[in-house]
CHARMM internal coordinates of N, CA and C (Angstrom, degrees):
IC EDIT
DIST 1 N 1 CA 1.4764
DIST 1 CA 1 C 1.5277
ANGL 1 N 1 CA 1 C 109.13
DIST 1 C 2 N 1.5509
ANGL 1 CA 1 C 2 N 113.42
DIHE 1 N 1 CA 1 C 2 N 128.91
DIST 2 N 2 CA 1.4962
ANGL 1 C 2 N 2 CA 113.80
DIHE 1 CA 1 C 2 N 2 CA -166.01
DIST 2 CA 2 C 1.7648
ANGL 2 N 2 CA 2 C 96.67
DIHE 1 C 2 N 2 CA 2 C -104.85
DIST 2 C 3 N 1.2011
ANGL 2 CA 2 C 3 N 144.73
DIHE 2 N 2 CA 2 C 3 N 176.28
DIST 3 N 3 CA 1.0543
ANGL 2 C 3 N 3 CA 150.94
DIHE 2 CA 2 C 3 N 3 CA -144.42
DIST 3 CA 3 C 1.6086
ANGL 3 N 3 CA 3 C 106.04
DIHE 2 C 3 N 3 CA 3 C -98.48
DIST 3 C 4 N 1.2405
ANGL 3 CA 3 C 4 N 103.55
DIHE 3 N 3 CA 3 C 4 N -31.08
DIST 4 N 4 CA 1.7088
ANGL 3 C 4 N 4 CA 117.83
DIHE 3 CA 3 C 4 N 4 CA 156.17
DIST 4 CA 4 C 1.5383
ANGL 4 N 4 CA 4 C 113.17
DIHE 3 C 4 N 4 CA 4 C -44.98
DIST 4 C 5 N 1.3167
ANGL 4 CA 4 C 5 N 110.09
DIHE 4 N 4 CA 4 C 5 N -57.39
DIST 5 N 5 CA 1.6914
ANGL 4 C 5 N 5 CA 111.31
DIHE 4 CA 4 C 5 N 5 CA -177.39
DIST 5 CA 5 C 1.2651
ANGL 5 N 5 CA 5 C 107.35
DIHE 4 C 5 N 5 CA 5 C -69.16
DIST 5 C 6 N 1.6312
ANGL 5 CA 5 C 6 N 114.43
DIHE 5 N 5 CA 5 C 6 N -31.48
DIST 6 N 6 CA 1.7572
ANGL 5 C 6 N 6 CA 103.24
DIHE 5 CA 5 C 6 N 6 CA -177.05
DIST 6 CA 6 C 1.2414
ANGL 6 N 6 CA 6 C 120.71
DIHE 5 C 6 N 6 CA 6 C -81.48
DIST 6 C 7 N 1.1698
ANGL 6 CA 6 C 7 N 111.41
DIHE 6 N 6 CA 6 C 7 N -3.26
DIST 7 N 7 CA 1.6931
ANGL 6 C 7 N 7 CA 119.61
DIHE 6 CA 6 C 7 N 7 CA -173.44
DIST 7 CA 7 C 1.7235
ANGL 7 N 7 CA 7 C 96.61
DIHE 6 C 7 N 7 CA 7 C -94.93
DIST 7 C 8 N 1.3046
ANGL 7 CA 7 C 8 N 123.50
DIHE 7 N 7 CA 7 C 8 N -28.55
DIST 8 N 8 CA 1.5817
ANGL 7 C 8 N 8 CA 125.45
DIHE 7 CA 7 C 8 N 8 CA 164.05
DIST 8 CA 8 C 1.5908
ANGL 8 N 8 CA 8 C 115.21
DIHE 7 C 8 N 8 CA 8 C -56.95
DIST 8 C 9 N 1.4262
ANGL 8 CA 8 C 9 N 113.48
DIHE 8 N 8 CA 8 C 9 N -57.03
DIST 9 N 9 CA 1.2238
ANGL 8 C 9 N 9 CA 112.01
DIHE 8 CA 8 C 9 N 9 CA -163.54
DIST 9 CA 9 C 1.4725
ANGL 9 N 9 CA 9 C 109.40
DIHE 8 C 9 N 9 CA 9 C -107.05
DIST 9 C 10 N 1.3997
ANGL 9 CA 9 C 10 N 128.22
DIHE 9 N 9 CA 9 C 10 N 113.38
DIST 10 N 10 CA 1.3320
ANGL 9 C 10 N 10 CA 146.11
DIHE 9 CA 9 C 10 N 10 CA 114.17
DIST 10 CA 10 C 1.2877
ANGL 10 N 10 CA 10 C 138.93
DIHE 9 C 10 N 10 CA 10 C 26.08
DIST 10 C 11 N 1.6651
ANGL 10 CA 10 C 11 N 135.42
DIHE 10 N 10 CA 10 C 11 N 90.86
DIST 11 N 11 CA 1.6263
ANGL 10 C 11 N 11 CA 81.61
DIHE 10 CA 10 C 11 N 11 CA 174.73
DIST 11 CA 11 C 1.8495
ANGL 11 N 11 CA 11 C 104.84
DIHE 10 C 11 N 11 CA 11 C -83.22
DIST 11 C 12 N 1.3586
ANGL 11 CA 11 C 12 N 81.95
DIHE 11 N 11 CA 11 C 12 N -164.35
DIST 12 N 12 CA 1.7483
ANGL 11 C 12 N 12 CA 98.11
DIHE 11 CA 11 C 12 N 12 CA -179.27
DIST 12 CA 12 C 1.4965
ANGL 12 N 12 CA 12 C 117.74
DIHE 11 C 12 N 12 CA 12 C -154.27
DIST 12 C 13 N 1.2880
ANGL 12 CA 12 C 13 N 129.64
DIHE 12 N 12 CA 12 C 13 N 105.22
DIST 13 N 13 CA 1.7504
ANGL 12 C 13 N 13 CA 107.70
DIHE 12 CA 12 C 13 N 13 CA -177.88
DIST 13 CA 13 C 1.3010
ANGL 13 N 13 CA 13 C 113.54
DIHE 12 C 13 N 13 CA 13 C -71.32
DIST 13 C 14 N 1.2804
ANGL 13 CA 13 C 14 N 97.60
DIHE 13 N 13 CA 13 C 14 N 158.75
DIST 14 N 14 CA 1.3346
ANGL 13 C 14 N 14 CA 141.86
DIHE 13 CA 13 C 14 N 14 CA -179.51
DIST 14 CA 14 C 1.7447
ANGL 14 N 14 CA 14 C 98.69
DIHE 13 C 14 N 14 CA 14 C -26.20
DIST 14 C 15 N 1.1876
ANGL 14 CA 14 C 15 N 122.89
DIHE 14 N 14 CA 14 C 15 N -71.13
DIST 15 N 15 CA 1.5225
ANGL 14 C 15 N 15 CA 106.92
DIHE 14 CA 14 C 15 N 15 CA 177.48
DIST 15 CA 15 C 1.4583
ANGL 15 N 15 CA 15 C 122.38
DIHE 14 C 15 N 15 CA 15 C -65.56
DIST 15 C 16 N 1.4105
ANGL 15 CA 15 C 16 N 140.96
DIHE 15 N 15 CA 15 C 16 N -27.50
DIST 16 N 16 CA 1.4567
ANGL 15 C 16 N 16 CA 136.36
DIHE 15 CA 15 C 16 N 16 CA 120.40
DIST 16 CA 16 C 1.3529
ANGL 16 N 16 CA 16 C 121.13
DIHE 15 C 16 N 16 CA 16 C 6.63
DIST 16 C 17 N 1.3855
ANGL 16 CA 16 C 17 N 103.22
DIHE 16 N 16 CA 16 C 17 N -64.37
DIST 17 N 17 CA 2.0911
ANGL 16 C 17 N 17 CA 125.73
DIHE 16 CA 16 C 17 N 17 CA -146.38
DIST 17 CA 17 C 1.9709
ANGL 17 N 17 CA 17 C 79.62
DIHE 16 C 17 N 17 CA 17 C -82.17
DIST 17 C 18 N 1.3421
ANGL 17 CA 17 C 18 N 121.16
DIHE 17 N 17 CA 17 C 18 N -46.04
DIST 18 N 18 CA 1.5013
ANGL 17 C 18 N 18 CA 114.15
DIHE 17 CA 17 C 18 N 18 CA -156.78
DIST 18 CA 18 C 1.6968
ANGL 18 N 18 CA 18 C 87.29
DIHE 17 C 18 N 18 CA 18 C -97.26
DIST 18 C 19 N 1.1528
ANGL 18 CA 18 C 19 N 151.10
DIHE 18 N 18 CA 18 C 19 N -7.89
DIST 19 N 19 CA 1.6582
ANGL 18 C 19 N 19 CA 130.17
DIHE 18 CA 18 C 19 N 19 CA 173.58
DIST 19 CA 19 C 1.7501
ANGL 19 N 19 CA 19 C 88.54
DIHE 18 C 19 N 19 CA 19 C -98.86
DIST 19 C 20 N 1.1950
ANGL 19 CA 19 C 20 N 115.12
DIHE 19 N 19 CA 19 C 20 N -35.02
DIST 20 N 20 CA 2.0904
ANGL 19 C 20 N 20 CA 79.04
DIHE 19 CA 19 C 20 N 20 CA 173.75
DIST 20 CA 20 C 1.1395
ANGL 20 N 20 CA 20 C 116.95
DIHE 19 C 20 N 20 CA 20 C -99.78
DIST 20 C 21 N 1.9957
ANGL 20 CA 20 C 21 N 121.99
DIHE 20 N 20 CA 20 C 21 N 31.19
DIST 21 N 21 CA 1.3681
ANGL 20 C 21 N 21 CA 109.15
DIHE 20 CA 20 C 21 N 21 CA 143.87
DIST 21 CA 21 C 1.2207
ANGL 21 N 21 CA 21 C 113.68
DIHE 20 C 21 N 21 CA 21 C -98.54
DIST 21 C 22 N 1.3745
ANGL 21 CA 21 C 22 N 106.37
DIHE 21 N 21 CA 21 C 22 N -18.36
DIST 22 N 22 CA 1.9504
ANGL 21 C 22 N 22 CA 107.28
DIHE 21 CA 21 C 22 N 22 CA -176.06
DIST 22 CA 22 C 1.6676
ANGL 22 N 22 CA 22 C 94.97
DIHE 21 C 22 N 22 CA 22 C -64.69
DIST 22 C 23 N 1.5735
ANGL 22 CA 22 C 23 N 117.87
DIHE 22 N 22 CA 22 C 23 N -46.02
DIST 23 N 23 CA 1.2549
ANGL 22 C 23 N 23 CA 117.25
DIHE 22 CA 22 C 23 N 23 CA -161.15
DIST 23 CA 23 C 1.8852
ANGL 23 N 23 CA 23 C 113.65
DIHE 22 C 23 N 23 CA 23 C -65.23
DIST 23 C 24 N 1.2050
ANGL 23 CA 23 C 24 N 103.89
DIHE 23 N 23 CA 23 C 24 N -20.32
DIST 24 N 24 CA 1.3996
ANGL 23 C 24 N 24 CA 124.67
DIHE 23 CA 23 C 24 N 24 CA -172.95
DIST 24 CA 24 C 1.8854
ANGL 24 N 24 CA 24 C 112.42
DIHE 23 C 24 N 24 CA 24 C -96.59
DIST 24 C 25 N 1.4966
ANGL 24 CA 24 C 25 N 90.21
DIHE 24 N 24 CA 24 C 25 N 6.25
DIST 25 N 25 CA 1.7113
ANGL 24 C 25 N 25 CA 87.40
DIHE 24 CA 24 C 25 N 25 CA -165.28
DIST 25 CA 25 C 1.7358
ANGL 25 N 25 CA 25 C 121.52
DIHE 24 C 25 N 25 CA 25 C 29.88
DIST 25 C 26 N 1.4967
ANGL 25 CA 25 C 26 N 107.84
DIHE 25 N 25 CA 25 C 26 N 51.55
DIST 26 N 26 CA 1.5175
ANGL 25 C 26 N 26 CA 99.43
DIHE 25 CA 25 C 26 N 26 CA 171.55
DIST 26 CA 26 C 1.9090
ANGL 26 N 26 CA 26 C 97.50
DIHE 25 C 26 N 26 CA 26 C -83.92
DIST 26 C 27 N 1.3537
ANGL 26 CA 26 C 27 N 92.09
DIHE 26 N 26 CA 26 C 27 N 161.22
DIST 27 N 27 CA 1.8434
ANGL 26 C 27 N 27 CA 99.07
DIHE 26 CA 26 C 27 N 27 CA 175.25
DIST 27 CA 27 C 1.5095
ANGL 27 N 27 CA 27 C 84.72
DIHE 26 C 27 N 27 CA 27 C -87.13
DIST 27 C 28 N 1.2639
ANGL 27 CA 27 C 28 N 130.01
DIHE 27 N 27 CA 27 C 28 N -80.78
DIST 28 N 28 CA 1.2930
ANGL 27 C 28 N 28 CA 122.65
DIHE 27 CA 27 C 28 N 28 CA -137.20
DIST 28 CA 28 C 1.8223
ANGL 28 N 28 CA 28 C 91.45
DIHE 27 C 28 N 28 CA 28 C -122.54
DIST 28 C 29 N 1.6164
ANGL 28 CA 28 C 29 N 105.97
DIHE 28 N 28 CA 28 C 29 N 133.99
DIST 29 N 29 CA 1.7291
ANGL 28 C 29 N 29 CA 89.36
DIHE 28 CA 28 C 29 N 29 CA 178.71
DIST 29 CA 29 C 1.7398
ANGL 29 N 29 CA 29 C 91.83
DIHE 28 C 29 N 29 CA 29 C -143.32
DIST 29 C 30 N 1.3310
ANGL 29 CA 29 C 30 N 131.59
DIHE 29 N 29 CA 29 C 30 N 145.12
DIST 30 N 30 CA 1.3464
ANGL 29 C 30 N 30 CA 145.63
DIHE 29 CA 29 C 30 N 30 CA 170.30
DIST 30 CA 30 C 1.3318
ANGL 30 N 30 CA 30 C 127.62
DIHE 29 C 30 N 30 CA 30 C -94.93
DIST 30 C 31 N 1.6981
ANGL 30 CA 30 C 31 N 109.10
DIHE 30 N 30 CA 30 C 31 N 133.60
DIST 31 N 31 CA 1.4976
ANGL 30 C 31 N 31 CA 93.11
DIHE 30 CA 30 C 31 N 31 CA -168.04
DIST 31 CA 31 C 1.3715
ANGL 31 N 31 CA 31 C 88.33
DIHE 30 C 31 N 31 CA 31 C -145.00
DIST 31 C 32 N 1.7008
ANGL 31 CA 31 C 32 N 113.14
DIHE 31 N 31 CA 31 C 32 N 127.93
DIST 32 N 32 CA 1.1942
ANGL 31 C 32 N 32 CA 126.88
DIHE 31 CA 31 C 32 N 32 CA 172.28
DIST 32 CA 32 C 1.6060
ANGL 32 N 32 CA 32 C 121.22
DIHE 31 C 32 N 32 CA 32 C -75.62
DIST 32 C 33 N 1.4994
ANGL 32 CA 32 C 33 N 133.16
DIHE 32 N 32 CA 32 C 33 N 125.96
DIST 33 N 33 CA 1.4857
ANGL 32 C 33 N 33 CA 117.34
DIHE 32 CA 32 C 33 N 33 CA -179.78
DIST 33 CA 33 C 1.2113
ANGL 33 N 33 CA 33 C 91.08
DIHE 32 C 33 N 33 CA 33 C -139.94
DIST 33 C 34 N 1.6946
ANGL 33 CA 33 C 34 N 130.45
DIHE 33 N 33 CA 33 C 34 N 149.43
DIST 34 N 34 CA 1.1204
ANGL 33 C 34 N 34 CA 138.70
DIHE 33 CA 33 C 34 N 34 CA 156.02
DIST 34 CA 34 C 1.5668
ANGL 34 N 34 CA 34 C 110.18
DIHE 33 C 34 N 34 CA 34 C 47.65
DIST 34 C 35 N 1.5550
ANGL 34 CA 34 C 35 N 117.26
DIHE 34 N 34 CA 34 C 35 N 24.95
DIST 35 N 35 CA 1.1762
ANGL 34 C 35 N 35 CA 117.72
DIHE 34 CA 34 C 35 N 35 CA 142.02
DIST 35 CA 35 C 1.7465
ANGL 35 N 35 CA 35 C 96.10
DIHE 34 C 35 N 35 CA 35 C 98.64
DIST 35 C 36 N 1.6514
ANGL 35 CA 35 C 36 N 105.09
DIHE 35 N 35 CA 35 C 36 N 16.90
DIST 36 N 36 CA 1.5208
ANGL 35 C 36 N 36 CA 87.03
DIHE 35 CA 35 C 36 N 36 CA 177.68
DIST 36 CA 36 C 1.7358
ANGL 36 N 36 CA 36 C 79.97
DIHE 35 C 36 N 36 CA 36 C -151.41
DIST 36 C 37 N 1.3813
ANGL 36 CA 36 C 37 N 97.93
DIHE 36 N 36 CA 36 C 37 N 140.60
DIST 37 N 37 CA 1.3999
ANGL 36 C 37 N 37 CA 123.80
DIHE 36 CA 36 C 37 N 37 CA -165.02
DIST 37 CA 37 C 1.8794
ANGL 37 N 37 CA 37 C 121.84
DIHE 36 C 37 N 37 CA 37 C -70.09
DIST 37 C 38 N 0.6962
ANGL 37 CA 37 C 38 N 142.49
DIHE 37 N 37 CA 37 C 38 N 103.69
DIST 38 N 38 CA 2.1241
ANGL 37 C 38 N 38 CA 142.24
DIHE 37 CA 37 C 38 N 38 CA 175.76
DIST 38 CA 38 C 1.1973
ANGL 38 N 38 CA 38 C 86.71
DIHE 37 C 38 N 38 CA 38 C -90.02
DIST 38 C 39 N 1.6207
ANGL 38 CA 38 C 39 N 97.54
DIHE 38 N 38 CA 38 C 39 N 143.49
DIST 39 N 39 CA 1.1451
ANGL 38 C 39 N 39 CA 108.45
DIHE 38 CA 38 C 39 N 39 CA 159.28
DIST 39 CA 39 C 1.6280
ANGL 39 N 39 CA 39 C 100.85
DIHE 38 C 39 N 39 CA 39 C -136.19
DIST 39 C 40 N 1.6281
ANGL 39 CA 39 C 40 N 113.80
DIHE 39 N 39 CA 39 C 40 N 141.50
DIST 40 N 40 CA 1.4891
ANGL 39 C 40 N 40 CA 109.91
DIHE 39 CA 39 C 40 N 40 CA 171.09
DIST 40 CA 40 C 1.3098
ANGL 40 N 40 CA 40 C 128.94
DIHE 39 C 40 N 40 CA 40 C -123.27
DIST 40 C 41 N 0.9748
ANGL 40 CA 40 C 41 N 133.30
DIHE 40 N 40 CA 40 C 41 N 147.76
DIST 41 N 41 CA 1.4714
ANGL 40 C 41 N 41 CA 137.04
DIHE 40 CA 40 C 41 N 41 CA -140.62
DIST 41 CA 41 C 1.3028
ANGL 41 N 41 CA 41 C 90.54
DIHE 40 C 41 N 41 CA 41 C -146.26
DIST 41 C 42 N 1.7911
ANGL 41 CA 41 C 42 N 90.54
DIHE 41 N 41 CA 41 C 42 N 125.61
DIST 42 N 42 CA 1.4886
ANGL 41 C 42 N 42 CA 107.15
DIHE 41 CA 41 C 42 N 42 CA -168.90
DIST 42 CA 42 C 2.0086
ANGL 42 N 42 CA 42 C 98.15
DIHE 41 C 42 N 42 CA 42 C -123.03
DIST 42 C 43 N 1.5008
ANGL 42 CA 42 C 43 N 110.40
DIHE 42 N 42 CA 42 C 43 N 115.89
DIST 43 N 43 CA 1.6535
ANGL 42 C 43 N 43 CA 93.72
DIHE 42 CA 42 C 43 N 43 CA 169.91
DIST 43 CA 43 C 2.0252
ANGL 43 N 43 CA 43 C 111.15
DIHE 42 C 43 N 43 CA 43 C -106.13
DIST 43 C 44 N 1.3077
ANGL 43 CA 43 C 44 N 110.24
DIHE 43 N 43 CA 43 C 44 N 101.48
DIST 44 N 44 CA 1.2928
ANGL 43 C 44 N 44 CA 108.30
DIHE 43 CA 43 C 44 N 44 CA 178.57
DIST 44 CA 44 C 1.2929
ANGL 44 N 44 CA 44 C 105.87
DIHE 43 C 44 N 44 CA 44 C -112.52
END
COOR INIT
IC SEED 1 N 1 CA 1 C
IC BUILD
């Protein structure tokens, strides 16, 4: 990751990361932190 991509991405916690997928109706959305991967799984 070059300094270009880090200046794009954000972090965001964890209750953040799950109200703008609820808000986004994604089913399933991935979020990398500290180098180890979540994944959340949404069934609506």
């Amino acid at each position: 990751m070059d300094m270009k991509d880090r200046k794009m991405s954000k972090a965001v916690t964890d209750s953040d990361f799950r109200r703008l997928v609820e808000s986004k109706n994604v089913r399933k959305a991935v979020m990398v932190k500290d180098g180890k991967v979540f994944k959340y799984g949404y069934d609506k």
